[in-house]
Each structure stands twice: as structure tokens, then as C-alpha cells.
C-alpha positions, 0 to 999 in steps of 0.5 A, spaced: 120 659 904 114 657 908 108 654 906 101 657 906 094 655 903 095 657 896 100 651 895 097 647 900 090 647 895 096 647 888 099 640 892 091 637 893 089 639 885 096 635 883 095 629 888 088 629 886 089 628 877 095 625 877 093 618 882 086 614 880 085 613 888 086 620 891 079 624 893 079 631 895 073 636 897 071 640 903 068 640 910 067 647 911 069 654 910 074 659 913 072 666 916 075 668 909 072 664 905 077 659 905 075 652 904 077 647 909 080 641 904 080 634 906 083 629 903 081 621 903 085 616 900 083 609 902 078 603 901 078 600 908 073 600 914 077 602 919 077 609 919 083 614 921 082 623 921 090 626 920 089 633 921 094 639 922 096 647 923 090 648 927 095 654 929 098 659 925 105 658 925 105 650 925 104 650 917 110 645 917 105 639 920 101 641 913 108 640 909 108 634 912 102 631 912 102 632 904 108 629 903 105 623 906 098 622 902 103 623 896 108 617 898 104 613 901 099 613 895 105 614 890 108 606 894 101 603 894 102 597 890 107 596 896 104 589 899 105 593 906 101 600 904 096 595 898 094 591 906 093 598 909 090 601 904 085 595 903 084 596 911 083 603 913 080 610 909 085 615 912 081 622 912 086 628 912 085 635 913 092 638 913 090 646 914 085 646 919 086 653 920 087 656 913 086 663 915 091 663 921 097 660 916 095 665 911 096 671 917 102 669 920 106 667 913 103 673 908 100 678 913 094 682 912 093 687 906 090 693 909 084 693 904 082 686 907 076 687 912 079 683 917 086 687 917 084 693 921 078 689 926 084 684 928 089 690 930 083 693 932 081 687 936 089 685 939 093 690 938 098 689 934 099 691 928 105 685 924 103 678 925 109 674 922 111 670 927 106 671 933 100 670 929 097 662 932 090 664 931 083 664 926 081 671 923 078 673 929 083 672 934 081 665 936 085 659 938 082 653 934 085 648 939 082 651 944 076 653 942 073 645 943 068 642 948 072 639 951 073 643 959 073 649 955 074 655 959 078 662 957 085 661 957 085 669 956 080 674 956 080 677 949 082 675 943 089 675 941 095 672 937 094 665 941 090 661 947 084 665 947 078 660 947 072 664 943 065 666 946 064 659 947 065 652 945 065 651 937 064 658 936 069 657 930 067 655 923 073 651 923 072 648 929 065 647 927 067 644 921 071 639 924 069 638 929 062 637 925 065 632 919 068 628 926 061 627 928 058 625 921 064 620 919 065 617 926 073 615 925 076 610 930 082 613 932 084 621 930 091 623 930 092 631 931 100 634 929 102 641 932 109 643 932 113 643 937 117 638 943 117 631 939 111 629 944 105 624 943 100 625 948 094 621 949 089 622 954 084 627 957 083 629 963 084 621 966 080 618 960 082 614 954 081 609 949 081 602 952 088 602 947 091 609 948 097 608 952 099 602 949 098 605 942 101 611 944 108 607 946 108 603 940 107 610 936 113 612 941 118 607 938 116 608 931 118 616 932 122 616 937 118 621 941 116 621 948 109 619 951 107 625 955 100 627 958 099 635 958 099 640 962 097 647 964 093 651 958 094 643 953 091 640 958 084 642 955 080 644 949 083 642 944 081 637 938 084 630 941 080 632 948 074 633 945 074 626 941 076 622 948 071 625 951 066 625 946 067 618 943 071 615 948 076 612 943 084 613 941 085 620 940 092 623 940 096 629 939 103 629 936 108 635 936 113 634 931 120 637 931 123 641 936 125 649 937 121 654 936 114 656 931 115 657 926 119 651 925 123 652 917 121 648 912 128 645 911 125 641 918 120 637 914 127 633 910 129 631 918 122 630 921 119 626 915 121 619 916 119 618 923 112 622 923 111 617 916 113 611 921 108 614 926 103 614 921 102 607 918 104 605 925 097 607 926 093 605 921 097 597 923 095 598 929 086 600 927 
């Protein structure tokens, strides 16, 4: 069982009818068309942007982030989550890359257009399980003004940057709705290493690593900075550097991608923790 962006969207149209305080709507577009769904849940001004599976592969950071906007909504009247809610608006984008998931869980059809361009392109003709990319073979999360350089020359089923930075519609959606909202800190999940990482290139918010240690004793994971081909382009090091304010990655679980959904059971409660550990700290 995986889990790809027609029962992200069936999860996204349940939340929104069934709970009063949920809002739903789109960013942007796909290559294919697909929108990019945000959802919003909160009355606060602070703000917090939850976003995820900007690869392929990593569809479980969707699985989980769902989970999270419906558990958090469903105890609102909790004291804890009413104070939350009341403080901070949370943003949650949980497929940046809807597309890339869409290839890597289901394959391409040969009537689609964009099957024979892509084997074209790459060179390969199966996509399951090695397909990180957006529909033109490029890697979202390299794809960021942030040091953007070309990890590899050509498009492929990952690391591959684009012609320049925002090329994407992906990336311009977010990176566009980032712009316009302003938030107050960005968290980005990936999969895997069960690592939180917090700075770029030696900058940082004023409270990034302290934060980032308090997030670490709530998941029990390891602050780390990155290195080699995660040290740059990628979401979290486009809104240090452009915003200067507290941006993290966080790489849930830990194997190899795709992670299993049957994962989302053991790598739920201490990213929940994670989460509202972040919005406390707003």
C-alpha cells in the first residue's frame, strides 16, 4: 500500500467537510496539472508552513502530515491544542511534488505525453522505486535559490537541478506562497535518517539551533548539518537565506525510500511531538 495524490486530495475533501475549522485550497499547479493543496488550520498570528514529499519516493511525509492536521483538529478543544490554535495559523502543503509520487507509486501510462519524453530524457523505462523527481526529471529540492548549482548534468530520476533556480512550477509555487505569506518558521520532512538539520551554509535563524535541540528531545532525533549534495538548494536553505529566520529539514524514519506505509504507525508520535514542540516554541 502506498499512498499517492488521489487519496491525499479524498483525505484533504474529508477533513475539509467534516471539521468547521479546516480551510483547503491551491498554491499552484503541477507539470501535469495536478494542483498543489494547501491546508490551513488555525487563527493565530504566528505562522507555521508544514511541507512534505518534495521526492517521489517520500509519499510517507504526506501520510503523515494528513494524520497530523486531522489529530490535531479532531483534540482542538484540548486546552493545549485550543492554546495553539488560537496562536499560531499552521500552512500544510503535504505533497509538494504530486506528480513525482504519481510516478514513482503508479508508473507512467504509455498514452500519457510525458511517459515517452521522460524515457527519453533519463533513459529508463520502470520508475517504481527510483523515481525522486517532478515530470521533467527535475529534483524539487534541489531546484531552490539557495547555492543552486547542477548536481547532475541532465535530467534524471533524482539530484538533477533544472536549467536554473525556480524553474519548476513546484518550486515557483512555493517558493511564491512563501513569499506572499512571510511565515515565521518552515519545517520541510523528507525521509530518511531521523535527522533535523538547521542551518545553511553557517546561517541561521537568531533561535535555530536551540530550537532545533528542543525539536530533538521531543522526536528523539539527531540535530546534524548537511553535507555533500543536502547542503544546498533545497527548501529549508532557500528560506534561511532569504528570510533569515528558523527553517528546518526533518528526515523521518529510518531505511531505505520508499519507507512502507506500515512505518507511519512507528514514526507518528514522535514527529506529532515535533510538530506542536514548534509551533510552542512560535
Amino acid at each position: 500500500m502506498c499512498y499517492d495524490y488521489s487519496a491525499m486530495r479524498n483525505d484533504i475533501r474529508k477533513l475539509t467537510e467534516k471539521f468547521n475549522g479546516v480551510e483547503s485550497f491551491s498554491i499552484g499547479k503541477s507539470l501535469m496539472d495536478k494542483d498543489i493543496l494547501c491546508i490551513k488550520i488555525g487563527e493565530g498570528e504566528r505562522k507555521l508552513f508544514l511541507s512534505g514529499a518534495y521526492h517521489g519516493l517520500e509519499y510517507l511525509t504526506s501520510a503523515f502530515l494528513m494524520r497530523f492536521a486531522e489529530r490535531y483538529i479532531k483534540n482542538i478543544d484540548e486546552p493545549r491544542m485550543k492554546k495553539l490554535y488560537q496562536k499560531v495559523t499552521l500552512y500544510i502543503v503535504p505533497m509538494v511534488n504530486p506528480d513525482g509520487v504519481d510516478i514513482a507509486v503508479n508508473g507512467l501510462d504509455i498514452t500519457n505525453p510525458y511517459h515517452r519524453r521522460l524515457i527519453s530524457m533519463v533513459g529508463i523505462h520502470s520508475f517504481n522505486n527510483v523515481w525522486q523527481a517532478n515530470a521533467r526529471g527535475v529534483d524539487i529540492n534541489h531546484n531552490y535559490d539557495a547555492k543552486w548549482n547542477m548536481v547532475v548534468e541532465n535530467p534524471a530520476p533524482s539530484k538533477y537541478g533544472g536549467e536554473y533556480a525556480e524553474s519548476e512550477p513546484e518550486t515557483q509555487a512555493v517558493a511564491n506562497f512563501v513569499r506572499e505569506q512571510s511565515f515565521d518558521m518552515l519545517l520541510a520532512f523528507h525521509s530518511q535518517g531521523e535527522e533535523i538539520y538547521y542551518d545553511f551554509d553557517g546561517m541561521t535563524g537568531k533561535k535555530s539551533e536551540e530550537i532545533a535541540e528542543k525539536l530533538a528531545e521531543e522526536s528523539g532525533y539527531k540535530v546534524c548539518r548537511p553535507t555533500g549534495t543536502a547542503a544546498f538548494g533545497g527548501c529549508k536553505d532557500w528560506f534561511i537565506k532569504e528570510f533569515g529566520r528558523e527553517g528546518f529539514t526533518v528526515e523521518i524514519g529510518r531505511g531505505k525510500n520508499p519507507l512502507p506505509m506500515k512505518m507511519l504507525d512507528d514514526v507518528y508520535e514522535e514527529n506529532e511531538r515535533l510538530v506542536l514542540r514548534a509551533m510552542a516554541e512560535l
